[in-house]
DSSP file (Angstrom, degrees, kcal/mol; ACC not computed):
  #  RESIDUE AA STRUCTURE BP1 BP2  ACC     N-H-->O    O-->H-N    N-H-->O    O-->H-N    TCO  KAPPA ALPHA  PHI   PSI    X-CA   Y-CA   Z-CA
    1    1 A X              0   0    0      0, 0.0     3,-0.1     0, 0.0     0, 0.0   0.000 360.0 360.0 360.0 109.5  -23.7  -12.4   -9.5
    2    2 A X        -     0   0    0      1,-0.1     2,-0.6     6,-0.1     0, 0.0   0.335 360.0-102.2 -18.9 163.3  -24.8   -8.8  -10.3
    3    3 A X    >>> -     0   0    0      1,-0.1     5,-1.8     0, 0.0     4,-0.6  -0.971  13.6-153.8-114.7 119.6  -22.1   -6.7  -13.1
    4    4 A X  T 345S+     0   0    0     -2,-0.6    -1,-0.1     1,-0.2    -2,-0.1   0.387  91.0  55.4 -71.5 -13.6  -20.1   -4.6  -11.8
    5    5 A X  T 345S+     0   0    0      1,-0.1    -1,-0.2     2,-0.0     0, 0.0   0.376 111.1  46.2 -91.1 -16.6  -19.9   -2.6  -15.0
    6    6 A X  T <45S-     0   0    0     -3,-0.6    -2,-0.2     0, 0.0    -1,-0.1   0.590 104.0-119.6-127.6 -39.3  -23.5   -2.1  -15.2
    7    7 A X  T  <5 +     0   0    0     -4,-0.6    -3,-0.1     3,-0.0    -5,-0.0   0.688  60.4 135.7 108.4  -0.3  -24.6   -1.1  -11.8
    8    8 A X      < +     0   0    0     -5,-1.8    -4,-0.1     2,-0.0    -6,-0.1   0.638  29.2 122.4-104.5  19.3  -26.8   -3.3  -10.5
    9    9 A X        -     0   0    0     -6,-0.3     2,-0.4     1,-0.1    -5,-0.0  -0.255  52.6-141.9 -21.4 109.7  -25.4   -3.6   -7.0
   10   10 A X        -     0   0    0      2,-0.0     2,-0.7    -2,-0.0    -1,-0.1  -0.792   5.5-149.1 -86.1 135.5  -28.0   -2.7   -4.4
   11   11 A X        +     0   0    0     -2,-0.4     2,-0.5     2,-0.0    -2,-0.0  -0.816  27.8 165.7-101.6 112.3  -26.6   -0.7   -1.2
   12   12 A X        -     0   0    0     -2,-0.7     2,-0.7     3,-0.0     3,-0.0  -0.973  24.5-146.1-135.5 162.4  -28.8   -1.7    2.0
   13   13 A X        +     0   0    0     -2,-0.5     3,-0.1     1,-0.1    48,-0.1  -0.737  25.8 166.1-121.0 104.8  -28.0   -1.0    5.7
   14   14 A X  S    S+     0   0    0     -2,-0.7    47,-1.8     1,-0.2     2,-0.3   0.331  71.5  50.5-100.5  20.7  -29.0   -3.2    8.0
   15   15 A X        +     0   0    0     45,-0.2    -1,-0.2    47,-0.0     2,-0.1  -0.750  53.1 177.6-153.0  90.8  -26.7   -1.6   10.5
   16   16 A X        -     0   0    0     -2,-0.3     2,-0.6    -3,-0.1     0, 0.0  -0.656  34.8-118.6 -98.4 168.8  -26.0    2.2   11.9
   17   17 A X        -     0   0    0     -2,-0.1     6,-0.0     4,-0.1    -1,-0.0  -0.961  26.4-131.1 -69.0  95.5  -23.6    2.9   14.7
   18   18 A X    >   -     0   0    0     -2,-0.6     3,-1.6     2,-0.1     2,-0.6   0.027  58.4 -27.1 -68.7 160.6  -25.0    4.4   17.6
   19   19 A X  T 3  S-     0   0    0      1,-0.2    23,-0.2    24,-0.0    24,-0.1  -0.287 117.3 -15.5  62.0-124.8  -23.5    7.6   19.2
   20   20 A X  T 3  S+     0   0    0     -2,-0.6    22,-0.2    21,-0.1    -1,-0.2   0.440  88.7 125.3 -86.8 -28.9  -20.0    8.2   18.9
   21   21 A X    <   -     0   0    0     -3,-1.6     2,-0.5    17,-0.1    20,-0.2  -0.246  38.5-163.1 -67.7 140.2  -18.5    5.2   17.8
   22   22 A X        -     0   0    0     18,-0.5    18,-0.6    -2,-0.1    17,-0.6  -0.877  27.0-111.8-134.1 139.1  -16.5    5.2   14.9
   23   23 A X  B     +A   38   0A   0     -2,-0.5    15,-0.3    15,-0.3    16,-0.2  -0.473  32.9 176.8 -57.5 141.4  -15.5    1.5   12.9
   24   24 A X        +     0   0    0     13,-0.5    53,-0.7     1,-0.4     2,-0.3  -0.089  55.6  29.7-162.2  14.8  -11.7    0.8   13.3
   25   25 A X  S    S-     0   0    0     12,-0.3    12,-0.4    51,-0.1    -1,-0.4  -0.820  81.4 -87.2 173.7 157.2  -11.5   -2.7   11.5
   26   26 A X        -     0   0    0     -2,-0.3    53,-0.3     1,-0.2    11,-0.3   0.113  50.2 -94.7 -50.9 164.5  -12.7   -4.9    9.0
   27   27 A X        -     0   0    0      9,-0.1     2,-0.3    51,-0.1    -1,-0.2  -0.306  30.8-160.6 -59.4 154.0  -15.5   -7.3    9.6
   28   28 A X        -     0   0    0      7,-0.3     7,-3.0    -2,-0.1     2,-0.6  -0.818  11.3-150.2-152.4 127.9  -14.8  -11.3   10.6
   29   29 A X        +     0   0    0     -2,-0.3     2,-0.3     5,-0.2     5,-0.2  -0.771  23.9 165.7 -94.7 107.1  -17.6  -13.6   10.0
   30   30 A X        -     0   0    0     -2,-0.6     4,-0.1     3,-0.5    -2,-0.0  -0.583  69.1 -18.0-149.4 116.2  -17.8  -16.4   12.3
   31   31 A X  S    S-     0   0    0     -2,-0.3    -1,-0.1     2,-0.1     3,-0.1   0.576 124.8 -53.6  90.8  20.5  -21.3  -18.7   12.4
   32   32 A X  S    S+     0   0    0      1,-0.3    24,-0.8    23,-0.0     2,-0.2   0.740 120.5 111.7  79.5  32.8  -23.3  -16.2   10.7
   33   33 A X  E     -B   55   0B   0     22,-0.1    -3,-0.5     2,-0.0     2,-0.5  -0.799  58.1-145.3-112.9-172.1  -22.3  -13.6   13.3
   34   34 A X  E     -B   54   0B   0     20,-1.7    20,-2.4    -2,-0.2     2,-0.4  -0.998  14.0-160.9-134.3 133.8  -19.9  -10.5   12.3
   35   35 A X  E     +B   53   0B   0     -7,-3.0    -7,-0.3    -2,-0.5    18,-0.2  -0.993  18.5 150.3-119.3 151.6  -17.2   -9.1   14.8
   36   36 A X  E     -B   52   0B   0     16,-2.2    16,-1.7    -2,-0.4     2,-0.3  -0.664  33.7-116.2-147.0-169.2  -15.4   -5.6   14.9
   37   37 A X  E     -B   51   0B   0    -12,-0.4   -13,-0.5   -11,-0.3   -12,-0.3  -0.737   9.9-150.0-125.7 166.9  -13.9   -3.1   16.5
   38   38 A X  B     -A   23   0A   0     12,-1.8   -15,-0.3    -2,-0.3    37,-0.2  -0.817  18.5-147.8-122.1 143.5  -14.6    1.0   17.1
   39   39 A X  S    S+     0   0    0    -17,-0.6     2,-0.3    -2,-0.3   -16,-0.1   0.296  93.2  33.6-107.2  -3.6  -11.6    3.2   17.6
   40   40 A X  S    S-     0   0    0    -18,-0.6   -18,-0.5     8,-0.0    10,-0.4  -0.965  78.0-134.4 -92.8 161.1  -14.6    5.1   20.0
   41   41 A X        -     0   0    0      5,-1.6   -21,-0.1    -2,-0.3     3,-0.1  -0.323  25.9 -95.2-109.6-148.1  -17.0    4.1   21.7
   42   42 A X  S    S+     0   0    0    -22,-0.2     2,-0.2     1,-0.2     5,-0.1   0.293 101.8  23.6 -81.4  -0.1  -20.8    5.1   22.2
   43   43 A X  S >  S-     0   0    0      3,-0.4     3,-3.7     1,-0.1    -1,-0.2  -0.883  86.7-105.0 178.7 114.5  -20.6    7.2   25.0
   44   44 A X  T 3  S+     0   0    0      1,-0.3     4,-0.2    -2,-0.2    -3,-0.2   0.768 113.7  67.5 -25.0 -54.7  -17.7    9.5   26.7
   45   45 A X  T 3  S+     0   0    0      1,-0.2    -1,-0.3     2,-0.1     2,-0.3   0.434 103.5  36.0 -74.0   6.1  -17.4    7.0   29.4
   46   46 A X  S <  S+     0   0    0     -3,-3.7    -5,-1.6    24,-0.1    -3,-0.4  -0.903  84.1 157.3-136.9  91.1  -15.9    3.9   27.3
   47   47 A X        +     0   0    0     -2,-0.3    23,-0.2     1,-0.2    -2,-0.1   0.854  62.5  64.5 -76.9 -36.7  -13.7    6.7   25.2
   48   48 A X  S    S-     0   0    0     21,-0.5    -1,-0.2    -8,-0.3    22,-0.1   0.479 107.0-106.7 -81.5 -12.8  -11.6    4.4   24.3
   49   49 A X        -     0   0    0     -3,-0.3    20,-3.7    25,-0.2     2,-0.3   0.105  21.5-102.7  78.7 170.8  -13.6    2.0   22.1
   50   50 A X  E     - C   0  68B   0    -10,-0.4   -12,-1.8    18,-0.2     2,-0.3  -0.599   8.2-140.8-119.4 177.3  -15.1   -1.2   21.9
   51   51 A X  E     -BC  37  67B   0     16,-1.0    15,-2.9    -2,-0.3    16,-1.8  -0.992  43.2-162.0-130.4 125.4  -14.8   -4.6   20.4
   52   52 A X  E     -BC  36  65B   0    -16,-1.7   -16,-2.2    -2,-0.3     2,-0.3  -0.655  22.6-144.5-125.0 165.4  -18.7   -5.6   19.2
   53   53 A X  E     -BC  35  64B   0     11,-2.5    11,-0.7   -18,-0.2     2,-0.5  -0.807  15.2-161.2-119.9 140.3  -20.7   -8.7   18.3
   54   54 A X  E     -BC  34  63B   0    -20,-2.4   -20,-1.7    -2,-0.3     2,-0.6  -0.887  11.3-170.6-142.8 127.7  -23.3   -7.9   15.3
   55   55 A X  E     -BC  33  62B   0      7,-4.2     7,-2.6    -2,-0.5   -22,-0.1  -0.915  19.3-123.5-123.6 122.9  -25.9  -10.9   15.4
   56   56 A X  E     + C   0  61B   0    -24,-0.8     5,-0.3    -2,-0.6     2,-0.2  -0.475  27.0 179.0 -67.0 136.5  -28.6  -11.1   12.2
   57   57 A X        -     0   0    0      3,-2.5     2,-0.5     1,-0.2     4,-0.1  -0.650  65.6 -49.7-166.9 123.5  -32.1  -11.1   12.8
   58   58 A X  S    S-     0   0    0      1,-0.2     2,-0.4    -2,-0.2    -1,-0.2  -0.631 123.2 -29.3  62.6-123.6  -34.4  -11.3    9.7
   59   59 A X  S    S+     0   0    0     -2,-0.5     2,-0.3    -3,-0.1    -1,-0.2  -0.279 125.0  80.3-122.5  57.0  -32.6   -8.3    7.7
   60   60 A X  S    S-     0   0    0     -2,-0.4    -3,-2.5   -45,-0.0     2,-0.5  -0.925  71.6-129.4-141.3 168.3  -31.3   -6.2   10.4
   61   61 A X  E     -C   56   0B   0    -47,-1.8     2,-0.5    -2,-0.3    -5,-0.2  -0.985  14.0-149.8-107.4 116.3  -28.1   -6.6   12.5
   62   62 A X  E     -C   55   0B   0     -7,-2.6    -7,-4.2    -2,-0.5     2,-0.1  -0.823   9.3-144.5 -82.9 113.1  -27.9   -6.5   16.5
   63   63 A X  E     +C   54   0B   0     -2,-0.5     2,-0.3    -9,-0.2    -9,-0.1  -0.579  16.5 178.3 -87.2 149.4  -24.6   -5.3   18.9
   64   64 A X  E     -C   53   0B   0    -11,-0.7   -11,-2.5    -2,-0.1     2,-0.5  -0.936  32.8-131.4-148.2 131.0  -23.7   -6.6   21.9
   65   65 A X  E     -C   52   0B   0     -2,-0.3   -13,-0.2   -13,-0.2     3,-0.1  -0.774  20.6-166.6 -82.1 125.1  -20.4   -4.7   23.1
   66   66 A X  E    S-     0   0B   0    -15,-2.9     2,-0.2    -2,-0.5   -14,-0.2   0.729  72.8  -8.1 -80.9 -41.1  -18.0   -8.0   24.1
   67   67 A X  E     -C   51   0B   0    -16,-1.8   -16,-1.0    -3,-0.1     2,-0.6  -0.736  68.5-137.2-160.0 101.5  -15.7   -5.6   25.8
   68   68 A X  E     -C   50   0B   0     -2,-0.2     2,-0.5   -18,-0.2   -18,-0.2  -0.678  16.6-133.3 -63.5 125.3  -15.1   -1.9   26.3
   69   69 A X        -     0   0    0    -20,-3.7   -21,-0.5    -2,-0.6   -28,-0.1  -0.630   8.9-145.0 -64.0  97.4  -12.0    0.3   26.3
   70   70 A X    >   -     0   0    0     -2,-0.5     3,-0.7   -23,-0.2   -24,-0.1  -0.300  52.1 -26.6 -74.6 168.6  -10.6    3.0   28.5
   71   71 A X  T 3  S-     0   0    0      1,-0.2    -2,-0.0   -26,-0.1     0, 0.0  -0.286 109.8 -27.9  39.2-149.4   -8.8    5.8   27.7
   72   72 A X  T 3  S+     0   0    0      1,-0.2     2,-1.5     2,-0.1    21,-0.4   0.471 113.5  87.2-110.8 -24.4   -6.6    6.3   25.0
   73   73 A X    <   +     0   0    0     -3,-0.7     2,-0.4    19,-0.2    -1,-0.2  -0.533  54.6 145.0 -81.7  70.9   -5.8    2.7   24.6
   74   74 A X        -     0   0    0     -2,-1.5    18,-1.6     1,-0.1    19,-0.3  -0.737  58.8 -79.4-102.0 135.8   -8.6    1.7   22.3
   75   75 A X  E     -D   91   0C   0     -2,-0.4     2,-0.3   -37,-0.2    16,-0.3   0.053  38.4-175.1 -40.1 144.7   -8.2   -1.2   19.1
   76   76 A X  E     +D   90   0C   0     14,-3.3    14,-1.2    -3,-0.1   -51,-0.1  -0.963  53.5  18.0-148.3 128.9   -6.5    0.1   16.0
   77   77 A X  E    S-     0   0C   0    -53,-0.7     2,-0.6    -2,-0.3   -53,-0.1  -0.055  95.0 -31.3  91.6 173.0   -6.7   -3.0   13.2
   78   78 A X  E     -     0   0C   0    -53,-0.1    10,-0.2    11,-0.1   -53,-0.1  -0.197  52.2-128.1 -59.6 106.5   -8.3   -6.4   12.1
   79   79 A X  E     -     0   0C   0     -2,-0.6     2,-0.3   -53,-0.3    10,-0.2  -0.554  19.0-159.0 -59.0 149.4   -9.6   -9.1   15.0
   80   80 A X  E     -D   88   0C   0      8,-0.8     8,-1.8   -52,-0.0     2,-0.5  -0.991   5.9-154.7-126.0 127.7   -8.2  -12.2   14.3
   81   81 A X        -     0   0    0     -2,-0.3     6,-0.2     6,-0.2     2,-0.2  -0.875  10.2-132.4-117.7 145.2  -10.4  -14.8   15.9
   82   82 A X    >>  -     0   0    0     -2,-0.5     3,-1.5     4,-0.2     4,-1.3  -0.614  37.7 -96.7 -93.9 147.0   -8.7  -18.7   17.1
   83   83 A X  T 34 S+     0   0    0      1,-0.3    -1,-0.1     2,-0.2    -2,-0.0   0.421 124.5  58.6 -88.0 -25.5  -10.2  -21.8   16.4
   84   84 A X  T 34 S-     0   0    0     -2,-0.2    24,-0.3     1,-0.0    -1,-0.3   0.204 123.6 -94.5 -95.6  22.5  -12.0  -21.9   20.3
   85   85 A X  T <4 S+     0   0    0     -3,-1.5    23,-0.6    -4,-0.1    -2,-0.2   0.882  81.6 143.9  84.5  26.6  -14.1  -18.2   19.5
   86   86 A X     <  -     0   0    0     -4,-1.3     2,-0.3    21,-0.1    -4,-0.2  -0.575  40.9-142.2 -69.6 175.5  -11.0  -16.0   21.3
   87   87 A X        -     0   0    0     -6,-0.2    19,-1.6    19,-0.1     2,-0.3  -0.964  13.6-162.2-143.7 150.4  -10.4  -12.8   19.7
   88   88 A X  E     +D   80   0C   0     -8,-1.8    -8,-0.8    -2,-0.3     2,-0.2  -0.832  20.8 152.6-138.0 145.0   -6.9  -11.0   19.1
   89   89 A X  E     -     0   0C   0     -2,-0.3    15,-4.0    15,-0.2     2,-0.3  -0.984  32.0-133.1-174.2 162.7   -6.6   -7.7   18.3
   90   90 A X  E     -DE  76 103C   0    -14,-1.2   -14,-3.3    -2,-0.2     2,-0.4  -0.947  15.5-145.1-138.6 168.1   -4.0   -5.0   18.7
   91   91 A X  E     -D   75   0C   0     11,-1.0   -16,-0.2    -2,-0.3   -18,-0.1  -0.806  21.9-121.2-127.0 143.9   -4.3   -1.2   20.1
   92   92 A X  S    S-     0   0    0    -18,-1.6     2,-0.2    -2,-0.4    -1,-0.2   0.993  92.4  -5.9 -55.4 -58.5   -2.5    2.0   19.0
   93   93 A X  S    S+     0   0    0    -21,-0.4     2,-0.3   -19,-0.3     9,-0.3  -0.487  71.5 175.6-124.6-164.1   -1.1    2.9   22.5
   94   94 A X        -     0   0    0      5,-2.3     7,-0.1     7,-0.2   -20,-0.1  -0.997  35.3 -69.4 173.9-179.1   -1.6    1.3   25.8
   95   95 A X  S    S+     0   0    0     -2,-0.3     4,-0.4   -22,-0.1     6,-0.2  -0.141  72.8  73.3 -99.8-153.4   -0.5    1.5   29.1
   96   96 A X  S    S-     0   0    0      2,-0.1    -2,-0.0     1,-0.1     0, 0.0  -0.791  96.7 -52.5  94.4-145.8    3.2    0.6   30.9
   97   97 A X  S    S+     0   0    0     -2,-0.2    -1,-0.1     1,-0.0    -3,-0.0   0.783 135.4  31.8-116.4 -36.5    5.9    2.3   30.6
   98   98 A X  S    S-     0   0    0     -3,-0.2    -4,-0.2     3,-0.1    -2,-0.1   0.893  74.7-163.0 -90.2 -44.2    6.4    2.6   27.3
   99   99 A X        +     0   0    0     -4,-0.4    -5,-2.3     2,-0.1    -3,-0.1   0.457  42.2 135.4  93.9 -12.8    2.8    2.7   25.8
  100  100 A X  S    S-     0   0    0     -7,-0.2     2,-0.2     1,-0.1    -1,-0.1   0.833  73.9 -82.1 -22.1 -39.1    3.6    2.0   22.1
  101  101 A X        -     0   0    0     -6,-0.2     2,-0.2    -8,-0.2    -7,-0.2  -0.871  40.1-108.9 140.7 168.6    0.3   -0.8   22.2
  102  102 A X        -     0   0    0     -9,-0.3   -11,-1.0    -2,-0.2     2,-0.4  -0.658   8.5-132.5-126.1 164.9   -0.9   -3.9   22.9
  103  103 A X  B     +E   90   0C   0     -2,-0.2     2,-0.3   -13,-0.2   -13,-0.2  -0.969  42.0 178.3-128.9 122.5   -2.1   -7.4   21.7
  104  104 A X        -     0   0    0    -15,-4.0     2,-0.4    -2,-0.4   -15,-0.2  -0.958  15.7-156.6-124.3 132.0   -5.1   -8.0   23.6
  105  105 A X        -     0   0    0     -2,-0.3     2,-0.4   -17,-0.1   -17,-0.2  -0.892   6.7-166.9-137.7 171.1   -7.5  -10.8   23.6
  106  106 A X        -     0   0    0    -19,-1.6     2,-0.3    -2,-0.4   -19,-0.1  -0.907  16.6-170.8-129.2 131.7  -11.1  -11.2   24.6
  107  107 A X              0   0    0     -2,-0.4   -21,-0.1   -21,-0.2   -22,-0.1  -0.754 360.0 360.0-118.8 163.4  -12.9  -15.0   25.0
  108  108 A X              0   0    0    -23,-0.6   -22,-0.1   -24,-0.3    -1,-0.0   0.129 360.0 360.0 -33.0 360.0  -16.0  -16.2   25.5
């Protein structure tokens, strides 16, 4: 394991963010894939953000958008995902009547 004191930590990026989209939660690793969230998404017409799949292959990482948001009620926080591959997650505002946010989830 590399020393942290020392420096020898290499920085590589096997991964950019296309467009607009901005990271809006931690990673969760599950099977050697990585899923996340964007608090935008790639393109004015999903404004609202996505929830993404990032799948290795050889030393780069591949999205597949699982789901896109609209409006203003885009994911804010960590995915939690449950033992059958759903994913939980919760958004700053949302719609109804009050609009506080949501817990939303998205399966397979």
């Amino acid at each position: 394991m590399p020393d942290l004191y020392t420096g020898t930590w290499t920085q590589y990026v096997p991964f950019n963010f296309p467009g607009r989209e901005i990271p809006s939660s931690a990673l969760l690793e599950s099977n050697g894939d990585f899923y996340g969230a964007t608090a935008t998404g790639a393109t004015y017409s999903n404004a609202g953000g996505s929830v993404f799949q990032l799948s290795p292959n050889y030393q780069l990482l591949y999205e597949t958008v699982l789901h896109n948001f609209e409006g203003p009620a885009g994911p804010s926080g960590n995915l939690l995902m449950s033992k059958n591959g759903i994913l939980y997650g919760t958004t700053v505002s949302g719609p109804g009547l009050a609009g506080f946010g949501t817990v939303y989830r998205i399966k397979p």
